[in-house]
Structure formats: C-alpha cells, structure tokens
PQR file of N, CA, C, O and H, with PARSE charges and radii, in Angstrom:
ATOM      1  N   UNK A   1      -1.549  -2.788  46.784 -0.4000 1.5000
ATOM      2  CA  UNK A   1      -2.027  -4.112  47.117 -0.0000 2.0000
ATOM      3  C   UNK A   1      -1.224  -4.647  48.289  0.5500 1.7000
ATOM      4  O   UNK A   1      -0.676  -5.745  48.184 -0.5500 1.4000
ATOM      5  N   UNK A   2      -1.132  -3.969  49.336 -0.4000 1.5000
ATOM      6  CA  UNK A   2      -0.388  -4.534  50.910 -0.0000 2.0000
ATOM      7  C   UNK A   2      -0.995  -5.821  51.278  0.5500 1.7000
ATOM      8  O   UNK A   2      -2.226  -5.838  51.290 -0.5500 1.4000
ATOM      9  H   UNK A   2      -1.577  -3.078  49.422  0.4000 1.0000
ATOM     10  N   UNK A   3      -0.308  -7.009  51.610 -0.4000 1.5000
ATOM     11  CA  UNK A   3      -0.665  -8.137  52.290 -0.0000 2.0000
ATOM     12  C   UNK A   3      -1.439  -7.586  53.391  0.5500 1.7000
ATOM     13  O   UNK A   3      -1.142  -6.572  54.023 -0.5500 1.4000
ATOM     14  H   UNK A   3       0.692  -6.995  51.600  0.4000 1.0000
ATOM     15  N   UNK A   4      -2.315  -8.227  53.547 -0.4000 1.5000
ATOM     16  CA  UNK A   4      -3.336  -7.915  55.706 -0.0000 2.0000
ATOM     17  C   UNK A   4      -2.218  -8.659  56.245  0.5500 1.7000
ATOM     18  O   UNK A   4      -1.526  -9.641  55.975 -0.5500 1.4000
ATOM     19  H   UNK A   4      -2.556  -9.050  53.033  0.4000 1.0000
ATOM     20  N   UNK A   5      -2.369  -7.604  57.279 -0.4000 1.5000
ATOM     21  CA  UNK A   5      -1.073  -8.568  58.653 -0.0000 2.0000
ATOM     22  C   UNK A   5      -1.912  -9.973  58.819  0.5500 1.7000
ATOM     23  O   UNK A   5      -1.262 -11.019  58.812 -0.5500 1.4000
ATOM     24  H   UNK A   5      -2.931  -6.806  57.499  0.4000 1.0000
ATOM     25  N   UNK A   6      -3.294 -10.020  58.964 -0.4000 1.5000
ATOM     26  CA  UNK A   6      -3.537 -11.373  59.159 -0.0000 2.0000
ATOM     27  C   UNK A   6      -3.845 -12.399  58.156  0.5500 1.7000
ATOM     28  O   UNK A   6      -4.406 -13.383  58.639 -0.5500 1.4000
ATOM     29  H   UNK A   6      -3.822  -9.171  58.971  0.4000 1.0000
ATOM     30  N   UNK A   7      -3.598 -12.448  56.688 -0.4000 1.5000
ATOM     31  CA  UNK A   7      -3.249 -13.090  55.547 -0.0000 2.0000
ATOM     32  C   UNK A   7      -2.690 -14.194  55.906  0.5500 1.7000
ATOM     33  O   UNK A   7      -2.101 -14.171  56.987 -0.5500 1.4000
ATOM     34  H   UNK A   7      -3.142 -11.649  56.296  0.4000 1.0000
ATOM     35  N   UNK A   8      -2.702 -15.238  55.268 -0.4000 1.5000
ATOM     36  CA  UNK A   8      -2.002 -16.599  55.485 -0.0000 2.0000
ATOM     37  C   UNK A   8      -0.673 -16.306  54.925  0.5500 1.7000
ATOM     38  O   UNK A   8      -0.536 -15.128  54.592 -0.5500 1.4000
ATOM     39  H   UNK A   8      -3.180 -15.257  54.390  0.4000 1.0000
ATOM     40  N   UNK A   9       0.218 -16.979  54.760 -0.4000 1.5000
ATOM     41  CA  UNK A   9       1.807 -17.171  54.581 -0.0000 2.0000
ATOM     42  C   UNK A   9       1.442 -16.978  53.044  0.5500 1.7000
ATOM     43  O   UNK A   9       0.345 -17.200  52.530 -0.5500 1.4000
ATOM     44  H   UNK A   9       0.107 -17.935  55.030  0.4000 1.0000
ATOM     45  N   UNK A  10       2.457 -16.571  52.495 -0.4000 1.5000
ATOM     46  CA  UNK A  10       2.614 -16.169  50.564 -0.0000 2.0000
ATOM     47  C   UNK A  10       3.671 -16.238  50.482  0.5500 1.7000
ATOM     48  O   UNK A  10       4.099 -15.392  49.697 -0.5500 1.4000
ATOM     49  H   UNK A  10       3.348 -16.391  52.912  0.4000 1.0000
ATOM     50  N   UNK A  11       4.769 -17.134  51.104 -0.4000 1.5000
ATOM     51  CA  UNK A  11       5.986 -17.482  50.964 -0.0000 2.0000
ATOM     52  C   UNK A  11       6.162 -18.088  49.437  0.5500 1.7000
ATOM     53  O   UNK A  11       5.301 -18.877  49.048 -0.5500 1.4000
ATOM     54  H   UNK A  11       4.422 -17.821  51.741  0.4000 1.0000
ATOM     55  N   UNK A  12       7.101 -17.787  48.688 -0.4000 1.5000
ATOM     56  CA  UNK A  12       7.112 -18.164  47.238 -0.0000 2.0000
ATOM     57  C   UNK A  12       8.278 -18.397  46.808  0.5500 1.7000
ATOM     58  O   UNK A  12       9.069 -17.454  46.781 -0.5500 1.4000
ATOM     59  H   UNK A  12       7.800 -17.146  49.004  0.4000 1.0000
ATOM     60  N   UNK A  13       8.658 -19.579  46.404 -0.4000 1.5000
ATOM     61  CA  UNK A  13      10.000 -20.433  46.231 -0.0000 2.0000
ATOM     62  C   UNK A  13      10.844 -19.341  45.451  0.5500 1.7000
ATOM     63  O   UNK A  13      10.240 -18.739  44.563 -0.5500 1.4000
ATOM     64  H   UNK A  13       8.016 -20.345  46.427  0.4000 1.0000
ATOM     65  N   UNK A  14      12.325 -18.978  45.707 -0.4000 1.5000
ATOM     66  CA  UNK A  14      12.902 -18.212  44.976 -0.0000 2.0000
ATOM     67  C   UNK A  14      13.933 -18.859  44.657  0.5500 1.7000
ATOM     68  O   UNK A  14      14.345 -18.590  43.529 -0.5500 1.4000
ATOM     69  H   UNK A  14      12.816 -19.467  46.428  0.4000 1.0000
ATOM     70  N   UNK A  15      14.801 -19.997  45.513 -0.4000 1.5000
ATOM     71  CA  UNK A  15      15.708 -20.750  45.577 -0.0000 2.0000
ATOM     72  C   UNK A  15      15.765 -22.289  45.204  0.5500 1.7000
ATOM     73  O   UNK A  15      15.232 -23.019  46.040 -0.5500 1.4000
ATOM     74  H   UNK A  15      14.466 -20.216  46.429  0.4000 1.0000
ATOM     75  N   UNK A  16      16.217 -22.798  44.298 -0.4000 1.5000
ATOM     76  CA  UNK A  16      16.044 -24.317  43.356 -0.0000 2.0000
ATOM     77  C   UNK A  16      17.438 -24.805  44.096  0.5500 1.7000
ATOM     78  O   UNK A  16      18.320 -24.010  43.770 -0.5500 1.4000
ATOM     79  H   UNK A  16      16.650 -22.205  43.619  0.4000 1.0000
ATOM     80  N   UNK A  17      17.961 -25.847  44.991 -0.4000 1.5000
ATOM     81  CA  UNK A  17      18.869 -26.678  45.876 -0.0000 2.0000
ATOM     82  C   UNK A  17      18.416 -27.683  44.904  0.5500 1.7000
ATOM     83  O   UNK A  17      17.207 -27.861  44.751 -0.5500 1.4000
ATOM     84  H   UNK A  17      17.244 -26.492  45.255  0.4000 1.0000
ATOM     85  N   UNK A  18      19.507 -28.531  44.059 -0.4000 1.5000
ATOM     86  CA  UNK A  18      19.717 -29.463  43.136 -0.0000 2.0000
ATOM     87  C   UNK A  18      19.225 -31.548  44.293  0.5500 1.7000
ATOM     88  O   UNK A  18      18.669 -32.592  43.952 -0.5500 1.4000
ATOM     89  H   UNK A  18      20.488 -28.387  44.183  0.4000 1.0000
ATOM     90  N   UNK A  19      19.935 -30.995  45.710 -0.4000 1.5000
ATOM     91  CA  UNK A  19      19.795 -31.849  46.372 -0.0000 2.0000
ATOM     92  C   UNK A  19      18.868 -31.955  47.320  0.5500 1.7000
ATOM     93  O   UNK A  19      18.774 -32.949  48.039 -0.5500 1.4000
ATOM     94  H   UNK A  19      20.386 -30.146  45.987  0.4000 1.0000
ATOM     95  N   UNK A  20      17.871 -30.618  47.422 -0.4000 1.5000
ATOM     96  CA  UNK A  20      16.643 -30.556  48.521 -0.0000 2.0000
ATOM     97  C   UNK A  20      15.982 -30.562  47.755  0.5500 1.7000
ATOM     98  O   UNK A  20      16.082 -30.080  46.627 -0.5500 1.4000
ATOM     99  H   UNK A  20      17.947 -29.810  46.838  0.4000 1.0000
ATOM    100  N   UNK A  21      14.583 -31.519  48.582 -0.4000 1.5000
ATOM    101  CA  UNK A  21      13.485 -31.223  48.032 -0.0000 2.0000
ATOM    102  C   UNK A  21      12.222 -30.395  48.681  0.5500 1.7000
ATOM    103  O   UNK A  21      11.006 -30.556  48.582 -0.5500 1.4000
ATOM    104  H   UNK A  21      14.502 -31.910  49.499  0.4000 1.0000
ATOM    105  N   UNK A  22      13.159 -29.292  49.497 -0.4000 1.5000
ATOM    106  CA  UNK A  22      12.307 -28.575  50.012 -0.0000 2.0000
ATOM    107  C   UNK A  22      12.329 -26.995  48.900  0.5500 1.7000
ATOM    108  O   UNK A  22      13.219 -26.805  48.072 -0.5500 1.4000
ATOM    109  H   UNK A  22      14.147 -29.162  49.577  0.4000 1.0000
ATOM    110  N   UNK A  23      11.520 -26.319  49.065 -0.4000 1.5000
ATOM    111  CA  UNK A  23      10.939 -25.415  48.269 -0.0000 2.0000
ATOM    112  C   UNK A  23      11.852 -23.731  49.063  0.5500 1.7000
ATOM    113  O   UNK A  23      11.199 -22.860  49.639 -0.5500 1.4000
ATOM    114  H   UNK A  23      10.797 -26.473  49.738  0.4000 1.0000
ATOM    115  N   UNK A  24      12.911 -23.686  48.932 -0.4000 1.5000
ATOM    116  CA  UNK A  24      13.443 -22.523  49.215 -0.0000 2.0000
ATOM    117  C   UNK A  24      13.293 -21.012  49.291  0.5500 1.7000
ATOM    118  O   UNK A  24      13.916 -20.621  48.304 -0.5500 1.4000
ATOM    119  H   UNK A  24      13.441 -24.393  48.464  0.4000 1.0000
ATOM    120  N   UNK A  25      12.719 -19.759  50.035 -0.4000 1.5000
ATOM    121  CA  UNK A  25      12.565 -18.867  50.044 -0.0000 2.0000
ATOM    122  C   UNK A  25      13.852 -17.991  50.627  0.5500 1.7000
ATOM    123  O   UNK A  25      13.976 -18.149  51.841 -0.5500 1.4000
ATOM    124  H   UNK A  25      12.213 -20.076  50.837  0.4000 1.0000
ATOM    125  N   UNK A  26      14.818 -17.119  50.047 -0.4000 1.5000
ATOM    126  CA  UNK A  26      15.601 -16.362  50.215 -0.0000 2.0000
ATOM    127  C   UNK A  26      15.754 -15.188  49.866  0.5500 1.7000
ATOM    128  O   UNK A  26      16.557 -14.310  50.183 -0.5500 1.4000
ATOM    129  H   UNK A  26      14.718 -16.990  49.061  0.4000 1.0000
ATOM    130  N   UNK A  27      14.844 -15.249  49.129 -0.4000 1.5000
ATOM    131  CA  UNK A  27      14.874 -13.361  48.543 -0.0000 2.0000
ATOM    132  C   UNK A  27      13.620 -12.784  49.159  0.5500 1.7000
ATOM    133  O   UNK A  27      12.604 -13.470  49.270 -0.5500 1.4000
ATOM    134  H   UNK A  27      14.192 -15.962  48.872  0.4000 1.0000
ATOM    135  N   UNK A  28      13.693 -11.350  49.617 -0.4000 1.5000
ATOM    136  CA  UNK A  28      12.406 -10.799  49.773 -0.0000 2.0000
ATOM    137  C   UNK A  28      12.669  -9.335  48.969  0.5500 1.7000
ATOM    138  O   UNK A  28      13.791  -8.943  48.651 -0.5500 1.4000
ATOM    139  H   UNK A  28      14.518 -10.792  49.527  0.4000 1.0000
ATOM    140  N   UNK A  29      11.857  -8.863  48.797 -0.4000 1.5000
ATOM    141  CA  UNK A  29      11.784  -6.891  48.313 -0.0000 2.0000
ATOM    142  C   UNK A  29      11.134  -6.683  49.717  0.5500 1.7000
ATOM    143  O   UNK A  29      10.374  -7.473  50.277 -0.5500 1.4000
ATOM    144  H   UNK A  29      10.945  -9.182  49.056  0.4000 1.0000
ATOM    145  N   UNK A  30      11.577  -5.461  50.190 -0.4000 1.5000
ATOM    146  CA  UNK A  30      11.065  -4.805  50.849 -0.0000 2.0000
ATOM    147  C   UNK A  30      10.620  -3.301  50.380  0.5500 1.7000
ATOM    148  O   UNK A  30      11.682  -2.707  50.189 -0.5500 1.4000
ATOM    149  H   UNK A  30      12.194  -4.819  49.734  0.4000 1.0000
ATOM    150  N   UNK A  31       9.671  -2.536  50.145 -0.4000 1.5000
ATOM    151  CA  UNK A  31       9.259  -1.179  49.926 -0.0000 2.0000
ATOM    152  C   UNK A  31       8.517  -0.929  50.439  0.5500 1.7000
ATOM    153  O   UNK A  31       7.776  -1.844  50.795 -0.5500 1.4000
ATOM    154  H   UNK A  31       8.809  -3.018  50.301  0.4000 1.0000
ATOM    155  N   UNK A  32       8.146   0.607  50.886 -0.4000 1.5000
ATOM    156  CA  UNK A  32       7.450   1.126  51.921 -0.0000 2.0000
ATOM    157  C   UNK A  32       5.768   1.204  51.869  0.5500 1.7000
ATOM    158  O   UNK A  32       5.187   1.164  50.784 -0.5500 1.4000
ATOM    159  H   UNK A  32       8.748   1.351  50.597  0.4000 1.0000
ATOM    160  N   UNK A  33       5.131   1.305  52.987 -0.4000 1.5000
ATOM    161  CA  UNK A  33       3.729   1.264  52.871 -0.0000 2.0000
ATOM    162  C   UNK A  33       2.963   1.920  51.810  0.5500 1.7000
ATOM    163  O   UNK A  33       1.940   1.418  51.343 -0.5500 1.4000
ATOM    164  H   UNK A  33       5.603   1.337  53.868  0.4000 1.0000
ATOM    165  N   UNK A  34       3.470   3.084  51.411 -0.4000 1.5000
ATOM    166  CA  UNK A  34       2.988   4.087  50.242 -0.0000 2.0000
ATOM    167  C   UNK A  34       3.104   3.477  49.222  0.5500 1.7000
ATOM    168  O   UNK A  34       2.103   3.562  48.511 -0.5500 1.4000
ATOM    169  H   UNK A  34       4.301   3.491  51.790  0.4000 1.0000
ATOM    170  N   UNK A  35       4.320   2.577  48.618 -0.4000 1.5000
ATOM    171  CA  UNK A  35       4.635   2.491  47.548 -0.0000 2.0000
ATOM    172  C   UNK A  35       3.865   0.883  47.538  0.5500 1.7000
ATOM    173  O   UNK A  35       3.351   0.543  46.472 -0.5500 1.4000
ATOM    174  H   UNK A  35       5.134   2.508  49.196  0.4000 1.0000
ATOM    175  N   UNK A  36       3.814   0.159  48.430 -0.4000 1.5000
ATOM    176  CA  UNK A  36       3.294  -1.393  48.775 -0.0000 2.0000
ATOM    177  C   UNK A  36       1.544  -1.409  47.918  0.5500 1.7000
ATOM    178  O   UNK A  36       0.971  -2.347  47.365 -0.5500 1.4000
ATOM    179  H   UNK A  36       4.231   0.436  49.295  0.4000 1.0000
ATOM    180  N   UNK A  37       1.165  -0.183  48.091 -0.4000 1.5000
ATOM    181  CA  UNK A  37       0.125  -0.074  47.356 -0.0000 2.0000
ATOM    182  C   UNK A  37      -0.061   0.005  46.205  0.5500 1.7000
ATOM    183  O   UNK A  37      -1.222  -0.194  45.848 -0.5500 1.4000
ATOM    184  H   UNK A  37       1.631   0.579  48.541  0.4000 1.0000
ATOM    185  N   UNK A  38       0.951   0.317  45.154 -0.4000 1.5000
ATOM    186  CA  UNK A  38       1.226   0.423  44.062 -0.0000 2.0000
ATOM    187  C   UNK A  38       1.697  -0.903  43.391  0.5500 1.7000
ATOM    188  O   UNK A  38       2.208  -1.000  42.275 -0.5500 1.4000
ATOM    189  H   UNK A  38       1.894   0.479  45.444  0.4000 1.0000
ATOM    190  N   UNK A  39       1.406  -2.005  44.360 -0.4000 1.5000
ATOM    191  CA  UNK A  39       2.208  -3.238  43.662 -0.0000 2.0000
ATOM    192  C   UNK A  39       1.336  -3.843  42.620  0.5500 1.7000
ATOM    193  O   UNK A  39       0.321  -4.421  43.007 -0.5500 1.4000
ATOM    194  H   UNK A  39       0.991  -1.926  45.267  0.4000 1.0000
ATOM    195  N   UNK A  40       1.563  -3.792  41.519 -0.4000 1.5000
ATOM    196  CA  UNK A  40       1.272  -4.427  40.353 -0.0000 2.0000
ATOM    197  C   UNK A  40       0.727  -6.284  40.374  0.5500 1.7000
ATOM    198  O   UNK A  40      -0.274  -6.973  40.569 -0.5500 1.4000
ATOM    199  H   UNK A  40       2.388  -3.322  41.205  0.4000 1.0000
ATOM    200  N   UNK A  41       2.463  -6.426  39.959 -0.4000 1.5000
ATOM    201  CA  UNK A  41       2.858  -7.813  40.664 -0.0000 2.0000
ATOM    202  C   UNK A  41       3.816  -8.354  40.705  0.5500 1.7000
ATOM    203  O   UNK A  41       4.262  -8.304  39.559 -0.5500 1.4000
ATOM    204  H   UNK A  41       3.276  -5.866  39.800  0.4000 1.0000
ATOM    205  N   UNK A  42       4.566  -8.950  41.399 -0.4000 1.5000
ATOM    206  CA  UNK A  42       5.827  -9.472  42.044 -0.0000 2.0000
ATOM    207  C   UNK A  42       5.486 -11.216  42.163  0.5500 1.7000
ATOM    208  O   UNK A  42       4.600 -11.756  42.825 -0.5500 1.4000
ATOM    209  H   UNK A  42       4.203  -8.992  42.330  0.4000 1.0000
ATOM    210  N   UNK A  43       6.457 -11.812  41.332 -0.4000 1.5000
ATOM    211  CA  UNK A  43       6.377 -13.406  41.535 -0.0000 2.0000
ATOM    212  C   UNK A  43       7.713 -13.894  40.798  0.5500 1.7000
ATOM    213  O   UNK A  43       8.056 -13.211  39.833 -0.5500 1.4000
ATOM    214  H   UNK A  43       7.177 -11.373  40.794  0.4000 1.0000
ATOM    215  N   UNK A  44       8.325 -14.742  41.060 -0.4000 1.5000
ATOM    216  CA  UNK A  44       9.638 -15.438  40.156 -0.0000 2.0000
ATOM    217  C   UNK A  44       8.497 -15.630  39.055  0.5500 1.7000
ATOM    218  O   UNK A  44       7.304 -15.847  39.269 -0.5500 1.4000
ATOM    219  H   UNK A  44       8.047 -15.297  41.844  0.4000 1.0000
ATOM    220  N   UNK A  45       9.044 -15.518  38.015 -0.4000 1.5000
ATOM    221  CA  UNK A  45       8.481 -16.041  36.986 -0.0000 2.0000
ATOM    222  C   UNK A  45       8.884 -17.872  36.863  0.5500 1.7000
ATOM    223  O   UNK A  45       9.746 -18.306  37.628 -0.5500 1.4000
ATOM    224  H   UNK A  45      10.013 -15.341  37.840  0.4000 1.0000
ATOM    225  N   UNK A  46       8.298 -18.687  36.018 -0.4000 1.5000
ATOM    226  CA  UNK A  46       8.402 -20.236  36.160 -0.0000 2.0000
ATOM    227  C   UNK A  46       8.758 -20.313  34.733  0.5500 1.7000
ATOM    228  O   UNK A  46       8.986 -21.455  34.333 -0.5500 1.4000
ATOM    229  H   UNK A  46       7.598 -18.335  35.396  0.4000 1.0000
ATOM    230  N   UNK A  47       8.860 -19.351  33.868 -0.4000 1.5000
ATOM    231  CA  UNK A  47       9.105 -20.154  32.436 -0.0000 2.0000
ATOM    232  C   UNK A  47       9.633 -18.927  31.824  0.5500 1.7000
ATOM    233  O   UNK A  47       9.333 -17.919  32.464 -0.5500 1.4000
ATOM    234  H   UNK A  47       8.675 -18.424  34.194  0.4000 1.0000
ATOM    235  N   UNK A  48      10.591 -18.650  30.382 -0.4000 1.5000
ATOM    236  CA  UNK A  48      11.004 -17.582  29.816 -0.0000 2.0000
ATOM    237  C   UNK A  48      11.964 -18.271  28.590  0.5500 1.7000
ATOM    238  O   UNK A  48      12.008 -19.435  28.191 -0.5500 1.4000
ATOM    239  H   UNK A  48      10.835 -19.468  29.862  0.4000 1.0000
ATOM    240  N   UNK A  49      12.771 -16.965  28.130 -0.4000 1.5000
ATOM    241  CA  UNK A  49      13.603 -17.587  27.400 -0.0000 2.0000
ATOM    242  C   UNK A  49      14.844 -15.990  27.696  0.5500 1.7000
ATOM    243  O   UNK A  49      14.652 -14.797  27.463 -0.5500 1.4000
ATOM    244  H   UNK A  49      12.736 -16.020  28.454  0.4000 1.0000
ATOM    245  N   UNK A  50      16.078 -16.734  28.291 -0.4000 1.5000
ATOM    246  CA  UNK A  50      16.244 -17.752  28.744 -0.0000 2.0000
ATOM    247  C   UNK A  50      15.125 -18.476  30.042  0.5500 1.7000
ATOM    248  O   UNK A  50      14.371 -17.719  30.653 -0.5500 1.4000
ATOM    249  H   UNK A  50      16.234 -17.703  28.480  0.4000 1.0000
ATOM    250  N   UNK A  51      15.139 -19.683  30.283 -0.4000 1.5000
ATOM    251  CA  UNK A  51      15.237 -20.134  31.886 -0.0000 2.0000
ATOM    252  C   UNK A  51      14.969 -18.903  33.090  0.5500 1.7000
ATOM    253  O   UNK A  51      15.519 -17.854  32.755 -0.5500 1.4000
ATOM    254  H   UNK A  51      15.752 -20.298  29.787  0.4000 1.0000
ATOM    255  N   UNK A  52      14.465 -18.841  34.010 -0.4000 1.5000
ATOM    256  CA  UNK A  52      15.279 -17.986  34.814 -0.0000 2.0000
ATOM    257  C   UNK A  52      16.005 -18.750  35.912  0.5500 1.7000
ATOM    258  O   UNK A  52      16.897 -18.381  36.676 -0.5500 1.4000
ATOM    259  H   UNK A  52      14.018 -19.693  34.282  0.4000 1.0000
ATOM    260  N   UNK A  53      15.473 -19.741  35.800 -0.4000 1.5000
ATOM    261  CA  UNK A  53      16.200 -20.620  36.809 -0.0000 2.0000
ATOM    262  C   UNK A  53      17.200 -21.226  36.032  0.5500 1.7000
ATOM    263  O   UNK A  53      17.611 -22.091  36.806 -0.5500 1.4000
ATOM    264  H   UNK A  53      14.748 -20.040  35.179  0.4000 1.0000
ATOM    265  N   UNK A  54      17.870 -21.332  34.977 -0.4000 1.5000
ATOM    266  CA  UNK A  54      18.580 -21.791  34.246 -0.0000 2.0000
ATOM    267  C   UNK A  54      20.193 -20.836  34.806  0.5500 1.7000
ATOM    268  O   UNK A  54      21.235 -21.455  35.024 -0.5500 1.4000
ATOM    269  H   UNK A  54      17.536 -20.630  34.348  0.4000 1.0000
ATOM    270  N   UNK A  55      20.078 -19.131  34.972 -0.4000 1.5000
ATOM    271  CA  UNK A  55      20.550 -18.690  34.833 -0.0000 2.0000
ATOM    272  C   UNK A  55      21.371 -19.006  36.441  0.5500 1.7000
ATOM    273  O   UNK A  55      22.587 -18.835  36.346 -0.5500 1.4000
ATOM    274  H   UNK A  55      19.232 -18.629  34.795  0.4000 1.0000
ATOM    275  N   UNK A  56      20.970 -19.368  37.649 -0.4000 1.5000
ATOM    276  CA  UNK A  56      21.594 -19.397  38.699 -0.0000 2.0000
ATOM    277  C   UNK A  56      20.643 -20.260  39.749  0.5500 1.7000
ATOM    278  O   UNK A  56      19.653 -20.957  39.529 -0.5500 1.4000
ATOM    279  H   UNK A  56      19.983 -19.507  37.726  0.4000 1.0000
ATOM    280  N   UNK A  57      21.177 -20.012  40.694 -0.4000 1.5000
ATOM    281  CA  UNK A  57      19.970 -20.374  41.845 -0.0000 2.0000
ATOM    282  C   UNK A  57      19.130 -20.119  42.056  0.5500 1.7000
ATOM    283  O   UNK A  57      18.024 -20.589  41.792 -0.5500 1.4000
ATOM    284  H   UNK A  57      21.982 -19.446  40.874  0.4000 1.0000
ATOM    285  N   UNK A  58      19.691 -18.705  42.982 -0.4000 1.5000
ATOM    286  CA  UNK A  58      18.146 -17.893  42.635 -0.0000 2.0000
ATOM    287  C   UNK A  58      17.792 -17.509  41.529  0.5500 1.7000
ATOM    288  O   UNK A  58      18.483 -17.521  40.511 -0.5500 1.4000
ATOM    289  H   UNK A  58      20.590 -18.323  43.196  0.4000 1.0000
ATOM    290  N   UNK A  59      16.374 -17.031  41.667 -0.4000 1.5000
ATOM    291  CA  UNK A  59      15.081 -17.094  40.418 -0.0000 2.0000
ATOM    292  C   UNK A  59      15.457 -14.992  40.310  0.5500 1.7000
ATOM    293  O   UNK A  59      15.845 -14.426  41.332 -0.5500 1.4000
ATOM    294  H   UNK A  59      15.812 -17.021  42.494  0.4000 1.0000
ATOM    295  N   UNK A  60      15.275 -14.267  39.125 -0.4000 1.5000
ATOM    296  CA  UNK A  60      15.033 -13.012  39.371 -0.0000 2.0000
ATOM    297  C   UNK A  60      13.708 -12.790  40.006  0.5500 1.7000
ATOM    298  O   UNK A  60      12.911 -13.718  39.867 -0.5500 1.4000
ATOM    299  H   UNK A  60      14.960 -14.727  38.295  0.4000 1.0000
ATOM    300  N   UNK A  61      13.298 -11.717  40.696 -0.4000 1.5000
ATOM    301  CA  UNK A  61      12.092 -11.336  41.163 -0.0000 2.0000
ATOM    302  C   UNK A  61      11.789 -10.478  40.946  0.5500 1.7000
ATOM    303  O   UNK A  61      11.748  -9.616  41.824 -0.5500 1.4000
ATOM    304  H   UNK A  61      13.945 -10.964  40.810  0.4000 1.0000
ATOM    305  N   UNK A  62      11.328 -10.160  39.408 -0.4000 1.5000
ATOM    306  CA  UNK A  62      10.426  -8.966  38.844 -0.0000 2.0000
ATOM    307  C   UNK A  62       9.327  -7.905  39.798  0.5500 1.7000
ATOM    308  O   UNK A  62       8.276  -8.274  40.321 -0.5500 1.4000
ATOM    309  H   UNK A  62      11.361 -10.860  38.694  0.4000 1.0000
ATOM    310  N   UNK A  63       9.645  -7.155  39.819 -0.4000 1.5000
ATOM    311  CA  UNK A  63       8.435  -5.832  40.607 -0.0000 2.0000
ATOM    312  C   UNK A  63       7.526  -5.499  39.557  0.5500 1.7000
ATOM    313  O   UNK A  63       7.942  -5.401  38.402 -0.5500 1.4000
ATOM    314  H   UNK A  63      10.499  -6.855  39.395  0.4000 1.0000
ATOM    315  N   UNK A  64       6.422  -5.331  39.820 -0.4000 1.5000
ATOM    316  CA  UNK A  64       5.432  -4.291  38.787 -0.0000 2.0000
ATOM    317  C   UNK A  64       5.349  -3.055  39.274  0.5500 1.7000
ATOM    318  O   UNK A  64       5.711  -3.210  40.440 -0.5500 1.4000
ATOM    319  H   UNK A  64       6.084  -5.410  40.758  0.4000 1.0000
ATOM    320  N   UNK A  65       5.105  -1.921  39.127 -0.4000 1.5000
ATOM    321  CA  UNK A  65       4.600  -0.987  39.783 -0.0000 2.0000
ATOM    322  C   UNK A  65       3.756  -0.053  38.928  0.5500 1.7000
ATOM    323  O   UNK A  65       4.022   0.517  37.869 -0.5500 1.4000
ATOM    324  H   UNK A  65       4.811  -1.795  38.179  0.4000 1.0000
ATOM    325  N   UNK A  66       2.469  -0.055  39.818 -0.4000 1.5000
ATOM    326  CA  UNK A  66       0.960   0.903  38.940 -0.0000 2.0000
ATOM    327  C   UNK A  66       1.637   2.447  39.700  0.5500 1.7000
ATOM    328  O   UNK A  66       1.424   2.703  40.885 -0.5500 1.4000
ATOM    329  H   UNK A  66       2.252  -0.518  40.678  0.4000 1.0000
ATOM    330  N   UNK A  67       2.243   3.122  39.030 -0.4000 1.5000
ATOM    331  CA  UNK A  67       2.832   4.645  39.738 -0.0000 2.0000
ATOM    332  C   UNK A  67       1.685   5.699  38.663  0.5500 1.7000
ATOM    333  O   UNK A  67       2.008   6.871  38.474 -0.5500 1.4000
ATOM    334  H   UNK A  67       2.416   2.914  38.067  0.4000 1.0000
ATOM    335  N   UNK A  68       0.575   5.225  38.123 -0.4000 1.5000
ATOM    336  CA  UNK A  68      -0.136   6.514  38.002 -0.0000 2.0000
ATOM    337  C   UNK A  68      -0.700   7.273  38.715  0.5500 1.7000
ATOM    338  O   UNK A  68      -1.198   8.300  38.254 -0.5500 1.4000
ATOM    339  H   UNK A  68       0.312   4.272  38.276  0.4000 1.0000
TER
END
C-alpha cells in the first residue's frame, strides 16, 4: 500500500507538547519500496491500556505487515 507521490499530505501527530497547540510530527518509518507494499497499517494508536501517550511524548508507531 505505497502512498502516490501525488497524494495529499498524511502527516500524523506522533508528538503531544503539554504547551503547543500545534499537532507535532517527529517520527517517521522508513522501509523500502518492496516491503512499502506489504503495509498492513501504521498509525499511533489514540487509546490502549496503558495510554500510549501516557507513557512519554512520543506516541509508539506500530507497523503491520501482510508478508504472505
């Protein structure tokens, strides 16, 4: 599932700043075109137990991968 180079922005908050109220992106994955196809799905998750935002700043950023 590769983004199209000409896709709109899918920038996705990874970073919670206690004093901004702007929406922070700092983490990316990078993996290669072969494997980019295999993406499942990749998103911070927003809710769990624990928190994931509880645990630090940044959010973890789970990978899926369809490798059949």
């Amino acid at each position: 599932m590769a983004v199209p180079p000409d896709s709109p922005c899918s920038h996705v908050q990874t970073l919670r700043r206690g004093r901004s109220k702007t929406p922070w992106q700092n983490d990316y994955l990078f993996i290669s075109e072969m494997m980019a196809e295999s993406v499942d799905a990749c998103c911070p998750p927003d809710e769990g137990t624990p928190d994931p935002w509880s645990v630090s700043d940044p959010c973890p950023i789970p990978l899926g991968l369809n490798l059949d």
